[in-house]
C-alpha positions as CSV (number, residue, x, y, z in Angstrom):
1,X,4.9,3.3,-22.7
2,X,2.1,0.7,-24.0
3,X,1.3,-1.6,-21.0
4,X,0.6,-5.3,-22.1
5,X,-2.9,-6.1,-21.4
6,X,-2.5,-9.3,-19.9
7,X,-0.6,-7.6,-16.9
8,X,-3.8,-6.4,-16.0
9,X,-5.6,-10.0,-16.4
10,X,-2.9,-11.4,-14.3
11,X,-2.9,-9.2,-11.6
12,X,-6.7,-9.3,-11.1
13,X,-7.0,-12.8,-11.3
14,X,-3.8,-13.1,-8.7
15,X,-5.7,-10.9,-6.1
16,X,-8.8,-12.2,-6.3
17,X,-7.4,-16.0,-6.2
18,X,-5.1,-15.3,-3.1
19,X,-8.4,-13.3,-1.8
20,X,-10.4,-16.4,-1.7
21,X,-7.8,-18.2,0.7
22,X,-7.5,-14.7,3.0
23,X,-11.7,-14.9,2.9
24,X,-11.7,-18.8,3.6
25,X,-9.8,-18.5,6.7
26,X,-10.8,-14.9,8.2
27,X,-12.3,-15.0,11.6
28,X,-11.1,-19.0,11.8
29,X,-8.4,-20.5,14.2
30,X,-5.1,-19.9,12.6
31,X,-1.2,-20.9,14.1
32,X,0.1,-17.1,14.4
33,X,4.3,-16.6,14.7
34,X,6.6,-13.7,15.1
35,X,9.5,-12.6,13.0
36,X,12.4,-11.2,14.2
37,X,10.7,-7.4,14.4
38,X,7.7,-8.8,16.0
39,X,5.6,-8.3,13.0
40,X,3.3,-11.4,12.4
41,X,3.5,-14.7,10.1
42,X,1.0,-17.3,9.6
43,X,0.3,-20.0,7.2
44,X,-2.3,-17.9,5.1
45,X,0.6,-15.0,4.3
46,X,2.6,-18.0,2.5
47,X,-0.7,-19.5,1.0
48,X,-1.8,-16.5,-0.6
49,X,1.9,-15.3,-1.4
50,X,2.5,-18.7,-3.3
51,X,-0.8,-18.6,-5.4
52,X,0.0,-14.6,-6.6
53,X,3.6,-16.0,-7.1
54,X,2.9,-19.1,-9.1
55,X,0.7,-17.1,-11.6
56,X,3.3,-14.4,-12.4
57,X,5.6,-16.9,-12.9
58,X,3.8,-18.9,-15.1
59,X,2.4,-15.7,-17.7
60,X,5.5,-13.7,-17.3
61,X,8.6,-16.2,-16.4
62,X,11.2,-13.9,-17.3
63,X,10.1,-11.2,-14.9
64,X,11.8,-10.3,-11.2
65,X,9.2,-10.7,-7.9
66,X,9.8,-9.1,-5.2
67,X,7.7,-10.2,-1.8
68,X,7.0,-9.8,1.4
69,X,7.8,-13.3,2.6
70,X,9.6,-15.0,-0.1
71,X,12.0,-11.9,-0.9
72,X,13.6,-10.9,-3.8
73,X,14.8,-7.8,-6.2
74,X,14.0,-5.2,-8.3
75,X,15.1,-6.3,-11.7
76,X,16.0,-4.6,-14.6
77,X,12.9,-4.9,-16.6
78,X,10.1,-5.8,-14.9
79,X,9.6,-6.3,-11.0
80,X,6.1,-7.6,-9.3
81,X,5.7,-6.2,-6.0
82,X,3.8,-7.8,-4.0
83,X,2.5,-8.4,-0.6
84,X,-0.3,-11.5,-0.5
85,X,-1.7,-9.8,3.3
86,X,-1.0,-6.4,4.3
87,X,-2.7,-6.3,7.5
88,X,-1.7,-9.5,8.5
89,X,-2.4,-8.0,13.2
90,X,-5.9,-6.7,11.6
91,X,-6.5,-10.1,10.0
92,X,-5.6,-12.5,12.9
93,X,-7.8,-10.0,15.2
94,X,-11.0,-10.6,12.6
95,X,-10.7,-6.8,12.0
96,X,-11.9,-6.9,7.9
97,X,-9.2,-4.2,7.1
98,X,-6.6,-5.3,5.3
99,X,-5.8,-6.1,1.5
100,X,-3.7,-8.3,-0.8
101,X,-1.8,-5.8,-2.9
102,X,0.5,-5.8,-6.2
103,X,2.6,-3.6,-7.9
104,X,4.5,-3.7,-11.3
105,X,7.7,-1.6,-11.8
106,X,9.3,-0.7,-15.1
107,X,13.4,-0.5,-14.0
108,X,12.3,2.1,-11.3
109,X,9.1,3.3,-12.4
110,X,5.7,2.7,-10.9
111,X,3.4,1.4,-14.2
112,X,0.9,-0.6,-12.6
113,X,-1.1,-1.7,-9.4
114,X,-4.0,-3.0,-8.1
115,X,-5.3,-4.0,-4.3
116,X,-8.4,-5.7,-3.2
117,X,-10.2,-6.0,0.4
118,X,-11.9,-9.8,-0.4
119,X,-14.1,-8.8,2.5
120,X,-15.3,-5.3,0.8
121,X,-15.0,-6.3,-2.4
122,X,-13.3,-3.2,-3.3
123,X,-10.7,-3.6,-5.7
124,X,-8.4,-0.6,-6.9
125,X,-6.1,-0.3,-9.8
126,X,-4.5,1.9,-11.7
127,X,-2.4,2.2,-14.5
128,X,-0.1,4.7,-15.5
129,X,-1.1,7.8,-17.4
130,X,-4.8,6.6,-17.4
131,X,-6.3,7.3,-13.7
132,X,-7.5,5.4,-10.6
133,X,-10.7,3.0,-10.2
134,X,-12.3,1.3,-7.8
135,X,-14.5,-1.8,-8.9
136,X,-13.7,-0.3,-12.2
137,X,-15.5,3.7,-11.5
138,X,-13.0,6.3,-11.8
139,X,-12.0,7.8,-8.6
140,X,-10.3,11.3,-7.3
141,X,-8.6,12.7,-4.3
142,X,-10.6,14.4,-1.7
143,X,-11.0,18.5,-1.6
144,X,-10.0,19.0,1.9
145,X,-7.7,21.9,1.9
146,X,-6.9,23.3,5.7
147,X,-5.4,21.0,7.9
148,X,-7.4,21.7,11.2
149,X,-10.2,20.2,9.1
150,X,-8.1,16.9,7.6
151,X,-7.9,13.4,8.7
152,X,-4.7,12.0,9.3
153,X,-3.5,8.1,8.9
154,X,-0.1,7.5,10.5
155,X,2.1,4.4,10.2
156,X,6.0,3.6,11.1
157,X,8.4,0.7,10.7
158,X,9.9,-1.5,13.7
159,X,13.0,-0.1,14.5
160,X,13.9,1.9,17.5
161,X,14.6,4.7,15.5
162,X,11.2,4.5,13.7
163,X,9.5,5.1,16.8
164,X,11.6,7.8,17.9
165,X,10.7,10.0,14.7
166,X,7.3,9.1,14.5
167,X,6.9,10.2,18.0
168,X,7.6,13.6,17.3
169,X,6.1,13.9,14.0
170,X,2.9,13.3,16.2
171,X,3.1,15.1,18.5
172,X,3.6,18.2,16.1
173,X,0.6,16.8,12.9
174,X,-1.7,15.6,16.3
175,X,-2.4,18.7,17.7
176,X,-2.3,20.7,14.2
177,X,-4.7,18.2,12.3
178,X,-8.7,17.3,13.2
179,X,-8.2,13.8,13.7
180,X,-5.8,11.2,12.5
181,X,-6.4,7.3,12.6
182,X,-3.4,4.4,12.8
183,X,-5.2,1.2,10.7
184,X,-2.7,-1.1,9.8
185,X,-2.6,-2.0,6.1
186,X,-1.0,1.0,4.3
187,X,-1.9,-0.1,0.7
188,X,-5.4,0.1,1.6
189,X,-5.2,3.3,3.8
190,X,-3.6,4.6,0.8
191,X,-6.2,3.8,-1.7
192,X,-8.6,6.2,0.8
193,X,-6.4,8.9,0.0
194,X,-7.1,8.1,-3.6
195,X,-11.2,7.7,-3.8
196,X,-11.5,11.1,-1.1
197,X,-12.1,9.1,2.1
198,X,-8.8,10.4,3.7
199,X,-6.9,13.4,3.3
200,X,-3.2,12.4,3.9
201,X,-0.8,9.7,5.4
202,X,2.5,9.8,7.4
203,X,4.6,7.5,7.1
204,X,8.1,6.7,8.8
205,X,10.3,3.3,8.2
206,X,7.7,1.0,5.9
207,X,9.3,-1.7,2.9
208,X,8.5,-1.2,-0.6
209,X,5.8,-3.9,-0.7
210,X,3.9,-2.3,1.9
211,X,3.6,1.1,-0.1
212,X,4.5,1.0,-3.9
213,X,0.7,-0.2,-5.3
214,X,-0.7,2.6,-3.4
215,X,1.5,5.4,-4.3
216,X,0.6,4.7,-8.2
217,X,-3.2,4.8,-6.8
218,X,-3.1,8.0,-5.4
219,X,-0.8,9.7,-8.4
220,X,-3.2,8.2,-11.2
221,X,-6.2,9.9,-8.6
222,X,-4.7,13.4,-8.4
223,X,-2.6,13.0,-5.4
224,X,0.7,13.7,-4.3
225,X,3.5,11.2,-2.8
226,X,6.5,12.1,-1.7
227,X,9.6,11.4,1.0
228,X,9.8,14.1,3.8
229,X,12.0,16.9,2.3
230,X,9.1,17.5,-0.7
231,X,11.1,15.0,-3.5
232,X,8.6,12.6,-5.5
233,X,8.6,9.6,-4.0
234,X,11.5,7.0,-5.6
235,X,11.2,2.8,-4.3
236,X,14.2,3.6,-2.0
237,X,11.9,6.5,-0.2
238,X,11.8,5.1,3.9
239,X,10.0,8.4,5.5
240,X,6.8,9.3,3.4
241,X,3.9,11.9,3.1
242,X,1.0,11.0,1.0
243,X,-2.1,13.6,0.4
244,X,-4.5,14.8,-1.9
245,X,-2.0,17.6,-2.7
246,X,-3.9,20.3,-1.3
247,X,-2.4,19.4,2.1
248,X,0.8,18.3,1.3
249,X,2.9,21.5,2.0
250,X,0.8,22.1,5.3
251,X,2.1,18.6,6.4
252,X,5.2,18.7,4.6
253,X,6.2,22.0,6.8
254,X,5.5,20.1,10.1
255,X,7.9,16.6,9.7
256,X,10.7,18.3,8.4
């Protein structure tokens, strides 16, 4: 399908605008408070979130958003994903990894996303059918095909059960793989995949928000996605393995 222009013009403007707030207050005093799964929430998450928010709504007001902190659904049509800081323990600990990351959907389908580290710079988009960039170069997976020699990035959800599975899975990829790495803003982790700085990602219990910009990244770079039985990955995937696709089925054999 022909993607409207403007999405694009939207999007990078929305990022960058809710990146000047996230840049303003890094490394600054800031009120921090839990949720009810211990992840954190401060008054920057809502500030950036409403900025990103009030822009789709004014270009595109017939459109569905679905966030991190405000909520929502996946609409018929069109659906913005978006989630204003992902990274929000690395942020309040003044540790410059993290992002502000959206995605549009097309009914179910992945058509568009970008994500940009306002302290890097770096800003990655892609768009269906036409690749991956970063700061607007063209970018590919990594070559890294044996797993001994791969680096790993590992992330889970909150729940008991979560932990549970994720405990074994590393157990089994940790002493299989060369090194793997736990960061904290799987968008942006992602988007290593995608420009060869990583060679795959586990993943077991994350939201939509915190994954559906980068799985487009990594597709549009040569990559692979999917949930933990080998199927592509769907928005309703909880347990995912992301790669450069030369590892996949080395990783793939060890979580199942």
């Amino acid at each position: 399908m022909k993607i409207n222009p403007n999405f694009k013009k939207v999007a990078t403007l929305a990022v960058k605008e809710a990146g000047k707030i996230l840049q303003k207050h890094f490394g600054k005093p800031i009120e921090i408070s839990f949720k009810k799964d211990l992840s954190l929430i401060t008054g920057i998450d809502f500030k950036a979130e409403r900025i990103i928010i009030k822009l789709i709504k004014k270009n595109f007001p017939s459109h569905n958003i679905l966030s991190e902190e405000s909520g929502g659904k996946t609409g018929e049509k069109y659906t913005w994903v978006v989630d204003a800081l992902d990274g929000t323990t690395n942020y309040t600990k003044n540790f410059p990894f993290f992002s502000t990351s959206i995605a549009l959907l097309y009914k179910r389908d992945l058509i568009m996303s970008i994500v940009f580290n306002p302290i890097s710079k770096e800003l990655y988009f892609a768009e269906k059918g036409k690749g991956s960039f970063l700061n607007g170069k063209r970018i590919k997976v990594g070559k890294q095909q044996t797993l001994s020699k791969a680096v790993i990035l590992l992330n889970k959800g909150r729940t008991k059960k979560d932990f549970i599975k994720f405990h074994k899975i590393l157990g089994k990829v940790g002493k299989l793989c060369r090194t793997f790495r736990f960061w904290g803003s799987l968008n942006l982790e992602l988007c290593y995949i995608a420009s060869g700085r990583i060679d795959g990602h586990i993943d077991v219990g994350s939201k939509l928000w915190d994954f559906a910009a980068g799985v487009l990244i990594i597709r549009e770079a040569g990559g692979k996605v999917t949930d933990f039985n080998g199927q592509d990955w769907q928005i309703d995937t909880k347990n995912t393995i992301a790669t450069n696709g030369k590892i996949h089925n080395q990783l793939l054999k060890l979580v199942r």
